[in-house]
Backbone atoms as SQL, in Angstrom:
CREATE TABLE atoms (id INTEGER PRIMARY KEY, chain TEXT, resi INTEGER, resn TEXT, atom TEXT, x REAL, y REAL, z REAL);
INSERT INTO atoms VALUES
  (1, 'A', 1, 'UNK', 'N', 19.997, 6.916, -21.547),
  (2, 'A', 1, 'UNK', 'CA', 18.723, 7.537, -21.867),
  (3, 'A', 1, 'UNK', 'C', 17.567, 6.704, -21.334),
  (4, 'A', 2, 'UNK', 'N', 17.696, 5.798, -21.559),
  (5, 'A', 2, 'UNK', 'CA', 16.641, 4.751, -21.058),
  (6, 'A', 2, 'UNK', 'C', 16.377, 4.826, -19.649),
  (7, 'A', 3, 'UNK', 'N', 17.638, 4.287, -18.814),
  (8, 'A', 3, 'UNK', 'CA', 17.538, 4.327, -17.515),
  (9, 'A', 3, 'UNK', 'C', 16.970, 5.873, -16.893),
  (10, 'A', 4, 'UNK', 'N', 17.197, 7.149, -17.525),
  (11, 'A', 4, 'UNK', 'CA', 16.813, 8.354, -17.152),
  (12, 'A', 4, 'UNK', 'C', 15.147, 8.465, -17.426),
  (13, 'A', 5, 'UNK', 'N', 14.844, 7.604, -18.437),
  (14, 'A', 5, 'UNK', 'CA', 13.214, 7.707, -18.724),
  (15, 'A', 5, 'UNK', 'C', 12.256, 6.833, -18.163),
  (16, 'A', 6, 'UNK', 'N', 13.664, 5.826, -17.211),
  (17, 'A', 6, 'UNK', 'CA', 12.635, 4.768, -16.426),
  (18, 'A', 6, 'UNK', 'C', 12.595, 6.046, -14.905),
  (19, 'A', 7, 'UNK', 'N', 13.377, 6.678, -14.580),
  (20, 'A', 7, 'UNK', 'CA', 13.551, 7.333, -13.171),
  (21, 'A', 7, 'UNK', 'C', 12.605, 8.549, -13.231),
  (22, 'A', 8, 'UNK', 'N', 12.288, 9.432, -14.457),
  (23, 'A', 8, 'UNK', 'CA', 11.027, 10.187, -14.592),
  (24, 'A', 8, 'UNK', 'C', 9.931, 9.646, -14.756),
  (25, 'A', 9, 'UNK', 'N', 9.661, 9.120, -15.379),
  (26, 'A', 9, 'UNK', 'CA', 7.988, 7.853, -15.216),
  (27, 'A', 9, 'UNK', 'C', 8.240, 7.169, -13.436),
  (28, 'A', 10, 'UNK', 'N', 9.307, 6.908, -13.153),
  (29, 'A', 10, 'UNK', 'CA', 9.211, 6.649, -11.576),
  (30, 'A', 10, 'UNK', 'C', 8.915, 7.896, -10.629),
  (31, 'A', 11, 'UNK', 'N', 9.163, 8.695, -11.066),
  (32, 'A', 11, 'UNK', 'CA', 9.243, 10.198, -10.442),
  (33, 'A', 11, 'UNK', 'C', 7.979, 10.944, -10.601),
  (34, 'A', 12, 'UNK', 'N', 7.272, 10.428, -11.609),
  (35, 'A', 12, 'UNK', 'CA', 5.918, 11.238, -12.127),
  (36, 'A', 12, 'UNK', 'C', 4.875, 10.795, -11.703),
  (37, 'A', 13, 'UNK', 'N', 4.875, 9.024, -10.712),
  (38, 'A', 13, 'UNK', 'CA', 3.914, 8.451, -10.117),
  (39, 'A', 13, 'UNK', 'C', 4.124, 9.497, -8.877),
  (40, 'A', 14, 'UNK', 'N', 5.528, 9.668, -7.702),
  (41, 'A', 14, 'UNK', 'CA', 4.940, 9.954, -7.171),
  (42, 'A', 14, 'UNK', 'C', 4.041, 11.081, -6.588),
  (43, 'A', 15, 'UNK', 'N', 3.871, 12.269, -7.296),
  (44, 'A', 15, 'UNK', 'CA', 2.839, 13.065, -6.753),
  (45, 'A', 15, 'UNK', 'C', 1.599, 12.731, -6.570),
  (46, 'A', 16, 'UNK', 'N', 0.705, 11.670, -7.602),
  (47, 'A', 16, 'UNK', 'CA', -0.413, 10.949, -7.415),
  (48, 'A', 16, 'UNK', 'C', -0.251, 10.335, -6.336),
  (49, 'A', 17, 'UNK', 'N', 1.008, 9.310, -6.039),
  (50, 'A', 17, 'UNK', 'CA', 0.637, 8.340, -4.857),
  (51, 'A', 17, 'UNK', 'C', 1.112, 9.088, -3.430),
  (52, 'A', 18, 'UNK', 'N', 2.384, 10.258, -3.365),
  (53, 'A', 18, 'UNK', 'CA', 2.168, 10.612, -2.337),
  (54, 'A', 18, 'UNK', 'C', 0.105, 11.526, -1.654),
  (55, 'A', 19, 'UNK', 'N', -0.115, 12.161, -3.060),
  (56, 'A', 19, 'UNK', 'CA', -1.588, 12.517, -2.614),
  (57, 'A', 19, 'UNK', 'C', -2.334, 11.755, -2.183),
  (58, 'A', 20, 'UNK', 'N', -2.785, 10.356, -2.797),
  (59, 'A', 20, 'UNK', 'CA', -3.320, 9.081, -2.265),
  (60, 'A', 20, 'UNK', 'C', -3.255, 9.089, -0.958),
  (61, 'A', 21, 'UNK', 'N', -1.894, 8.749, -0.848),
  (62, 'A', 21, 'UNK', 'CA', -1.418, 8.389, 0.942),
  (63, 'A', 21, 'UNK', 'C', -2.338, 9.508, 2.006),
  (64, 'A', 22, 'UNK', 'N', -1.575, 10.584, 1.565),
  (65, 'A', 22, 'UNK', 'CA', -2.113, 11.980, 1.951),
  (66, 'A', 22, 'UNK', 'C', -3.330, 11.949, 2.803),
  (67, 'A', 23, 'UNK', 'N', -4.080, 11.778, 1.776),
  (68, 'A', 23, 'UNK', 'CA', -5.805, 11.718, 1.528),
  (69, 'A', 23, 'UNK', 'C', -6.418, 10.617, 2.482),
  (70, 'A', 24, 'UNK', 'N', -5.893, 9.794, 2.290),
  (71, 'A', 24, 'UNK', 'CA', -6.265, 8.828, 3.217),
  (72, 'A', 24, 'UNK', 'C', -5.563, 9.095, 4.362),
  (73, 'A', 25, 'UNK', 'N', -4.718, 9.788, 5.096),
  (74, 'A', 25, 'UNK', 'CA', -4.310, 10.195, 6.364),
  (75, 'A', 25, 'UNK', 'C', -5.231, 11.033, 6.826),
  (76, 'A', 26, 'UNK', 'N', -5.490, 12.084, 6.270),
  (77, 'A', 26, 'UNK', 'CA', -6.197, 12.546, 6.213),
  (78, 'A', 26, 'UNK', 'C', -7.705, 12.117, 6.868),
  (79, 'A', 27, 'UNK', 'N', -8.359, 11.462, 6.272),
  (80, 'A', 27, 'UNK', 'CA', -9.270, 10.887, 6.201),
  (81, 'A', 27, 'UNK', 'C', -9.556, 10.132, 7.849),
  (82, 'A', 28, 'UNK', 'N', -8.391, 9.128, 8.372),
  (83, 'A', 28, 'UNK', 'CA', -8.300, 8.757, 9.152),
  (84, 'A', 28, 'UNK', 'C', -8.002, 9.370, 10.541),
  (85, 'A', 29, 'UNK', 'N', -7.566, 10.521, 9.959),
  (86, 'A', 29, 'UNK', 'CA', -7.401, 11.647, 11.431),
  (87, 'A', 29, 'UNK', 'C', -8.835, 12.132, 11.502),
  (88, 'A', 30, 'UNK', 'N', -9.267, 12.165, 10.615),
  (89, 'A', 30, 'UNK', 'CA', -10.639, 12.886, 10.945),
  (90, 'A', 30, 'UNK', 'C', -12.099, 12.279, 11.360),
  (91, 'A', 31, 'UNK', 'N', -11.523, 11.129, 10.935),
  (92, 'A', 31, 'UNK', 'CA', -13.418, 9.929, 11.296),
  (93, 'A', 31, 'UNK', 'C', -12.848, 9.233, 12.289),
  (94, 'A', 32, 'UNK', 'N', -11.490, 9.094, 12.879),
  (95, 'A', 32, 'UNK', 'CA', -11.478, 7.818, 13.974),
  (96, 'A', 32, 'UNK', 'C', -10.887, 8.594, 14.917),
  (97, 'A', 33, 'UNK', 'N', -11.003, 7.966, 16.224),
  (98, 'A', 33, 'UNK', 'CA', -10.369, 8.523, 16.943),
  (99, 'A', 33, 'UNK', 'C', -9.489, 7.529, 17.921),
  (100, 'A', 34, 'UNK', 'N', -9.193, 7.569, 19.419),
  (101, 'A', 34, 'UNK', 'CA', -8.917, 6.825, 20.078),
  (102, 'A', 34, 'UNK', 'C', -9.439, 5.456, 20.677),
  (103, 'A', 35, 'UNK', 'N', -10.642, 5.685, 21.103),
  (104, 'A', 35, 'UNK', 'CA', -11.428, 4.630, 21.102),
  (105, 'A', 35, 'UNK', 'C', -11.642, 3.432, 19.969),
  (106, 'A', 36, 'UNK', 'N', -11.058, 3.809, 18.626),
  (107, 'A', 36, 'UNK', 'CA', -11.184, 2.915, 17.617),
  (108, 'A', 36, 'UNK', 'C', -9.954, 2.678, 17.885),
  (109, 'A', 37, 'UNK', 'N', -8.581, 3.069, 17.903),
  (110, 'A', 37, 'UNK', 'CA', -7.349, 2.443, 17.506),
  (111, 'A', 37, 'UNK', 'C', -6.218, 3.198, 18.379),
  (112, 'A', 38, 'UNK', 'N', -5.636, 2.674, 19.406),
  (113, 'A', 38, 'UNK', 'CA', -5.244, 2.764, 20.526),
  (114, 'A', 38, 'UNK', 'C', -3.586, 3.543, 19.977),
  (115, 'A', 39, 'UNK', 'N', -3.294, 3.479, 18.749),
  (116, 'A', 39, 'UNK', 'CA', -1.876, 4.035, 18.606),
  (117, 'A', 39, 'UNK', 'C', -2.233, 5.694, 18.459),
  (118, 'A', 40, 'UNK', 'N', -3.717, 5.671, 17.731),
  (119, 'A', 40, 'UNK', 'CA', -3.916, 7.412, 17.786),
  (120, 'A', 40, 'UNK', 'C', -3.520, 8.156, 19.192),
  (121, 'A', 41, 'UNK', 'N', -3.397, 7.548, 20.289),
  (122, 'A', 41, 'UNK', 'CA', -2.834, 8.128, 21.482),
  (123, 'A', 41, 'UNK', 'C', -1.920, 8.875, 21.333),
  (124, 'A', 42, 'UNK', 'N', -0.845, 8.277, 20.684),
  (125, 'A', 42, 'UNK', 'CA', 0.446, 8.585, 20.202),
  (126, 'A', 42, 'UNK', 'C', 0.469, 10.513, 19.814),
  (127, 'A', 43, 'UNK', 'N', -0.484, 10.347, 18.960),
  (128, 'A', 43, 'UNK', 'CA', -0.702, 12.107, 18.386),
  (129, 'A', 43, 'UNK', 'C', -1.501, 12.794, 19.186),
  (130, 'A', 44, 'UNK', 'N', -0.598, 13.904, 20.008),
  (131, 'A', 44, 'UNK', 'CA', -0.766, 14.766, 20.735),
  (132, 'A', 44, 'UNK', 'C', -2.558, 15.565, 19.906),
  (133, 'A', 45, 'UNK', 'N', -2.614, 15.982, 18.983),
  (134, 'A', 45, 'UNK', 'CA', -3.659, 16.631, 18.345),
  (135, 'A', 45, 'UNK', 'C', -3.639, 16.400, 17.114),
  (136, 'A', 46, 'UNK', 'N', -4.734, 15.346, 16.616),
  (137, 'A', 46, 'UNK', 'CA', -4.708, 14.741, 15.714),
  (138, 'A', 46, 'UNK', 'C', -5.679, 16.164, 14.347),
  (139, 'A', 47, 'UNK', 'N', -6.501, 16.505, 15.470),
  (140, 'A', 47, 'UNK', 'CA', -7.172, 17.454, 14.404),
  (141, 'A', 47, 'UNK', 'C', -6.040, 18.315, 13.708),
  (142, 'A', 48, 'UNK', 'N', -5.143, 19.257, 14.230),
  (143, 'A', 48, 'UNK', 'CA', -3.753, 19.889, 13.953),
  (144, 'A', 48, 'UNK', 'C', -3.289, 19.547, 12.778),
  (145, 'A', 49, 'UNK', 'N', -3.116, 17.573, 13.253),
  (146, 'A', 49, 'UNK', 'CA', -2.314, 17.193, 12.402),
  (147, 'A', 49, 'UNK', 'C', -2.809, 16.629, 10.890),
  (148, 'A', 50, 'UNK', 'N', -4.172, 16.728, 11.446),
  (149, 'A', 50, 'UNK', 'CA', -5.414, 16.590, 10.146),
  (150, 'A', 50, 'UNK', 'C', -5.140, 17.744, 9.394),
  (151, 'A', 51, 'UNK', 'N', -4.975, 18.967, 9.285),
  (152, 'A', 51, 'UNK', 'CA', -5.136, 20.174, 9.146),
  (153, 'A', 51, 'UNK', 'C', -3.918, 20.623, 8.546),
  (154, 'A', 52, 'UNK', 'N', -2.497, 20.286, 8.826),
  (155, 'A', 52, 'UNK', 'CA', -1.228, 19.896, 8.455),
  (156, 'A', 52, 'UNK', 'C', -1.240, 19.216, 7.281),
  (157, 'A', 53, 'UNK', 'N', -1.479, 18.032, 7.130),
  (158, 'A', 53, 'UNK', 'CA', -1.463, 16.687, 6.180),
  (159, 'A', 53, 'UNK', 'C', -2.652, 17.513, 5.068),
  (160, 'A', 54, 'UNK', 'N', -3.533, 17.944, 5.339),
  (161, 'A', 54, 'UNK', 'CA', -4.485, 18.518, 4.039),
  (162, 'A', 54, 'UNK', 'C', -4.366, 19.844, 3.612),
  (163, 'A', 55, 'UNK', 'N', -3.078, 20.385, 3.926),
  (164, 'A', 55, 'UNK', 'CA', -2.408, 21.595, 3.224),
  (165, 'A', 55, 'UNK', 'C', -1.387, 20.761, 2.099),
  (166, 'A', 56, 'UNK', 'N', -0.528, 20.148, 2.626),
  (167, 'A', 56, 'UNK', 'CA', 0.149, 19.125, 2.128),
  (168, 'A', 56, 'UNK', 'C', -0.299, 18.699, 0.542),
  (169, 'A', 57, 'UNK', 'N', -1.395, 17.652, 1.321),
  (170, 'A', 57, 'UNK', 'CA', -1.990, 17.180, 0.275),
  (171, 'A', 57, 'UNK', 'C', -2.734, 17.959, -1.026),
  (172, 'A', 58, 'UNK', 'N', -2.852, 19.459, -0.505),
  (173, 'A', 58, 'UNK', 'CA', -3.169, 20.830, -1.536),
  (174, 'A', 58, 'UNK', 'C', -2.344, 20.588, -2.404),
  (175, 'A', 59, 'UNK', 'N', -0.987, 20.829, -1.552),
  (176, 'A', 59, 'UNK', 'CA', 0.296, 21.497, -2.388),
  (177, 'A', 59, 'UNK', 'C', 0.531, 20.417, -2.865),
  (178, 'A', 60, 'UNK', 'N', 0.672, 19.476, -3.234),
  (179, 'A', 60, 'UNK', 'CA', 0.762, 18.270, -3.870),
  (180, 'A', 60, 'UNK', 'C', -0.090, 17.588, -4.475),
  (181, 'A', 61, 'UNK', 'N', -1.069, 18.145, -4.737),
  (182, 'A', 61, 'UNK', 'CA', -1.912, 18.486, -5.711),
  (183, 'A', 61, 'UNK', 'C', -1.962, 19.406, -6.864),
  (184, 'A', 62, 'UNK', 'N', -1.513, 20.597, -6.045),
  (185, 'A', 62, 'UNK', 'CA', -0.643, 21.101, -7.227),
  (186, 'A', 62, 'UNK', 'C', 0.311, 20.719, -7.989),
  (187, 'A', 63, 'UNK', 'N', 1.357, 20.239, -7.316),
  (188, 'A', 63, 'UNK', 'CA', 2.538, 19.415, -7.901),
  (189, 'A', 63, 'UNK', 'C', 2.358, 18.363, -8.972),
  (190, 'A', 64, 'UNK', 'N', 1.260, 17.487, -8.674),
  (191, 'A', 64, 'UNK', 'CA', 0.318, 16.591, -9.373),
  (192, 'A', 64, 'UNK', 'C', 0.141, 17.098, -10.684),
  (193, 'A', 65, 'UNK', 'N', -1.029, 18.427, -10.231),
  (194, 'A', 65, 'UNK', 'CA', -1.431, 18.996, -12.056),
  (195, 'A', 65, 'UNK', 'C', -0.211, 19.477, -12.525),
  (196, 'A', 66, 'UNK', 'N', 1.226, 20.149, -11.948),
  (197, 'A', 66, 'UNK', 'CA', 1.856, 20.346, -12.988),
  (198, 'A', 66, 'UNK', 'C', 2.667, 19.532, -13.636),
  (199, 'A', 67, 'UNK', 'N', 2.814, 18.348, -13.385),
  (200, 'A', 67, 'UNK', 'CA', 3.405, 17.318, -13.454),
  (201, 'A', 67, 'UNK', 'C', 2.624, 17.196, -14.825),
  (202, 'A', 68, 'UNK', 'N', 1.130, 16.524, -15.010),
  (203, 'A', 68, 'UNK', 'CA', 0.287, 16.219, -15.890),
  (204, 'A', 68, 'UNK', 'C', 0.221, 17.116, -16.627),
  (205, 'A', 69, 'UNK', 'N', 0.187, 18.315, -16.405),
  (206, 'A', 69, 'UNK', 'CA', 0.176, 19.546, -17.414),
  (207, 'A', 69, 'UNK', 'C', 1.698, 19.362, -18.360),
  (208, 'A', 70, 'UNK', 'N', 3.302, 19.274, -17.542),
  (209, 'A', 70, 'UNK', 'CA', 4.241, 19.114, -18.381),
  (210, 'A', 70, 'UNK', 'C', 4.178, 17.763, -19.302),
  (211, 'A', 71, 'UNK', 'N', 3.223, 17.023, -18.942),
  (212, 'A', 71, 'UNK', 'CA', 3.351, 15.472, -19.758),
  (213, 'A', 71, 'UNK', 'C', 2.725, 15.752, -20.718),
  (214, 'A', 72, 'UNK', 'N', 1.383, 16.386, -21.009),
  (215, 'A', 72, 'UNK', 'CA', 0.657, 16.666, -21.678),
  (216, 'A', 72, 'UNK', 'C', 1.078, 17.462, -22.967),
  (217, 'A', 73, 'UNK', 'N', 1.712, 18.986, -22.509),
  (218, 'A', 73, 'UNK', 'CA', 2.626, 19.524, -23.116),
  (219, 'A', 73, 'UNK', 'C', 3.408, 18.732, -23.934),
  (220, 'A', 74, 'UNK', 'N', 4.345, 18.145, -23.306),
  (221, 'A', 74, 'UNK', 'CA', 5.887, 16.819, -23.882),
  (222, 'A', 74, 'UNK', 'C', 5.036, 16.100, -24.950),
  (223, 'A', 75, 'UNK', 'N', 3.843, 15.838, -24.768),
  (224, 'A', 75, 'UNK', 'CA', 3.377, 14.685, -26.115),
  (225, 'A', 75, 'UNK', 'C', 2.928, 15.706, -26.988),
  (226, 'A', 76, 'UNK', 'N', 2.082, 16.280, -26.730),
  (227, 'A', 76, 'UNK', 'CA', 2.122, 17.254, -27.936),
  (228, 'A', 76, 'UNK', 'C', 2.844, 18.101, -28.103),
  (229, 'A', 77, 'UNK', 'N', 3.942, 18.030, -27.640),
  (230, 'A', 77, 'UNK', 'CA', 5.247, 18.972, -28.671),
  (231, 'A', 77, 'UNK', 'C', 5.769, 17.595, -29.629),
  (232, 'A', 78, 'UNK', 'N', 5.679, 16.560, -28.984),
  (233, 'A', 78, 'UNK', 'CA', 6.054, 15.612, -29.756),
  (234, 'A', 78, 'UNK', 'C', 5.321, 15.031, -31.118),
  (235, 'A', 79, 'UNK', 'N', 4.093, 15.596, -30.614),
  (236, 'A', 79, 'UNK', 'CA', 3.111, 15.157, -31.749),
  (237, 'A', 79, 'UNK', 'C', 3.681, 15.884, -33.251),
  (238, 'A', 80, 'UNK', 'N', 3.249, 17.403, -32.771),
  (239, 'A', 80, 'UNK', 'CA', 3.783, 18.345, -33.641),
  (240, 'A', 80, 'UNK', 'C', 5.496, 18.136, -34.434),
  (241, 'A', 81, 'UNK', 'N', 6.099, 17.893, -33.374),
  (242, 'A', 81, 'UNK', 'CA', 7.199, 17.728, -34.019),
  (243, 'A', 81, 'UNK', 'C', 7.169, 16.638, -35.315),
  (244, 'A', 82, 'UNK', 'N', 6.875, 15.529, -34.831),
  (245, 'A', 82, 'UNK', 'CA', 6.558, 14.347, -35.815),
  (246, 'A', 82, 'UNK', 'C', 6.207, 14.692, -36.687),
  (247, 'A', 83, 'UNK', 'N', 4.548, 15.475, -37.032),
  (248, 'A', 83, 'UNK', 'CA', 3.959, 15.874, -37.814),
  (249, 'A', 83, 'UNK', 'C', 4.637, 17.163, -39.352),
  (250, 'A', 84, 'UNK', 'N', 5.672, 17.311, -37.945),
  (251, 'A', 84, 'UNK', 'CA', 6.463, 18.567, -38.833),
  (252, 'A', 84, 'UNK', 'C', 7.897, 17.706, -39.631),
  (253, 'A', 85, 'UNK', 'N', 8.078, 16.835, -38.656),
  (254, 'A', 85, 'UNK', 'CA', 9.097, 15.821, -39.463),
  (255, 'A', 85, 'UNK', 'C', 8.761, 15.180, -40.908),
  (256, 'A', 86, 'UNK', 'N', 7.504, 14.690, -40.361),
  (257, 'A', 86, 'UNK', 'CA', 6.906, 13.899, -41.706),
  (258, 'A', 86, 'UNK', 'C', 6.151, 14.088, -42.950),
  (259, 'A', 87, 'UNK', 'N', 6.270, 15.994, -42.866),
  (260, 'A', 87, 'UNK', 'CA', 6.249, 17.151, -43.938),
  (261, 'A', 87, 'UNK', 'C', 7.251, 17.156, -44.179),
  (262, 'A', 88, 'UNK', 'N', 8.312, 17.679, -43.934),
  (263, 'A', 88, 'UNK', 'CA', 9.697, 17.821, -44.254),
  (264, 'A', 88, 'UNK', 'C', 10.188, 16.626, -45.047),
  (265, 'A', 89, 'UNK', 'N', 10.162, 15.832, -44.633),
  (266, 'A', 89, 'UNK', 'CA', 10.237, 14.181, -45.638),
  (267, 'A', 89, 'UNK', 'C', 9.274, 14.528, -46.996),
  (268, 'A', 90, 'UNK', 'N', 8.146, 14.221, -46.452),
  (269, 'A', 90, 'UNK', 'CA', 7.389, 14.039, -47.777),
  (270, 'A', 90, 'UNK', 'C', 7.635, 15.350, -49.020),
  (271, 'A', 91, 'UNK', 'N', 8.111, 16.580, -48.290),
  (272, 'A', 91, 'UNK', 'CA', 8.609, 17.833, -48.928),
  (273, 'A', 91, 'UNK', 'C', 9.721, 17.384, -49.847),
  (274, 'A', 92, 'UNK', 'N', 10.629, 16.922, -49.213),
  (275, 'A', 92, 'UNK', 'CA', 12.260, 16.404, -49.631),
  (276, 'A', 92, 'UNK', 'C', 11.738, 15.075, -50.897),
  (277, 'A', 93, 'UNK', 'N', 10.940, 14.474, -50.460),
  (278, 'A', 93, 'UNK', 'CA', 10.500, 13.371, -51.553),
  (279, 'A', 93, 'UNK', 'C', 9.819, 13.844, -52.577),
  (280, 'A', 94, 'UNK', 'N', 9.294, 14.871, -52.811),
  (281, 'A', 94, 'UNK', 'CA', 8.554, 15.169, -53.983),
  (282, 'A', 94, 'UNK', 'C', 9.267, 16.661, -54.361),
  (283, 'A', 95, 'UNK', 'N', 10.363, 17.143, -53.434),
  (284, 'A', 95, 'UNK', 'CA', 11.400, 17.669, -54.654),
  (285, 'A', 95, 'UNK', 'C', 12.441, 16.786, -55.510),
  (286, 'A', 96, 'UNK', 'N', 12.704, 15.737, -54.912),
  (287, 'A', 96, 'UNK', 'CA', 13.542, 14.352, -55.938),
  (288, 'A', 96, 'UNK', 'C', 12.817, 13.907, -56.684),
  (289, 'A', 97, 'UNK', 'N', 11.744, 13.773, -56.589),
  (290, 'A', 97, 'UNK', 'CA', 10.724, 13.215, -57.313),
  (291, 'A', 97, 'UNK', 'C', 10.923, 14.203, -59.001),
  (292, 'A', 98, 'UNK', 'N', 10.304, 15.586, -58.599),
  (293, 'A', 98, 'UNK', 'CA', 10.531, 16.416, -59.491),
  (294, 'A', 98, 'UNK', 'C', 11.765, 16.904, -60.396),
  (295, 'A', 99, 'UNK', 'N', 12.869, 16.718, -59.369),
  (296, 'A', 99, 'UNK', 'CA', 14.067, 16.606, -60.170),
  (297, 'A', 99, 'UNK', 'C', 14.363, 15.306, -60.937),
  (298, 'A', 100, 'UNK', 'N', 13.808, 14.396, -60.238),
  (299, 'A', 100, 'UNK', 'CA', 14.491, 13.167, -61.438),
  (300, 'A', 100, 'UNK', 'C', 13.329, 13.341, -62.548),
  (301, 'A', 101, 'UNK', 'N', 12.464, 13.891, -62.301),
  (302, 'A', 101, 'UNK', 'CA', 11.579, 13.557, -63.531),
  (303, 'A', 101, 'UNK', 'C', 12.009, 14.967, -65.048),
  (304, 'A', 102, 'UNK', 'N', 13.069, 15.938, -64.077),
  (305, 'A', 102, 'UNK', 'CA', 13.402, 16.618, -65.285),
  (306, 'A', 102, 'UNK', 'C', 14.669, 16.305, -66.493);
């Protein structure tokens, strides 16, 4: 159980950090060009590939909010649950209560 809850908390960074990356590719296809950094040669059409990488980075953005949306969800089902646990107790304790006192 443990090891499965370290690999989803590992799993749930990455939609944030693949977007990060993303974003900043992004970014760099679009303000620099060849004259700044001689490997951009390499990419046949960087605008393209600007244009590529920030669909991407959409859809993984999406991926992102639903990620945060199911976490969000998970604690407050958990909340509730608790809350409903620790009625049920205090329920169960003050029917013993009442029976020993008859």
């Amino acid at each position: 159980m443990v090891n499965r809850q370290v690999w989803l908390n590992f799993l749930a960074l990455l939609p944030s950090t693949t977007l990060t990356v993303l974003t900043i590719a992004v970014a760099f296809l679009r303000f620099y060009d060849e004259q700044d950094f001689q490997f951009l040669q390499l990419i046949a059409d960087p605008r393209a590939w600007s244009n590529r990488l920030t669909v991407a980075a959409l859809l993984v953005a999406l991926v992102n909010f639903g990620v945060e949306w199911n976490s969000r969800n998970r604690e407050a089902n958990r909340r509730v649950e608790e809350e409903q646990r620790r009625a049920k107790s205090e329920e169960r304790a003050a029917r013993r209560a009442r029976i020993e006192t008859e």
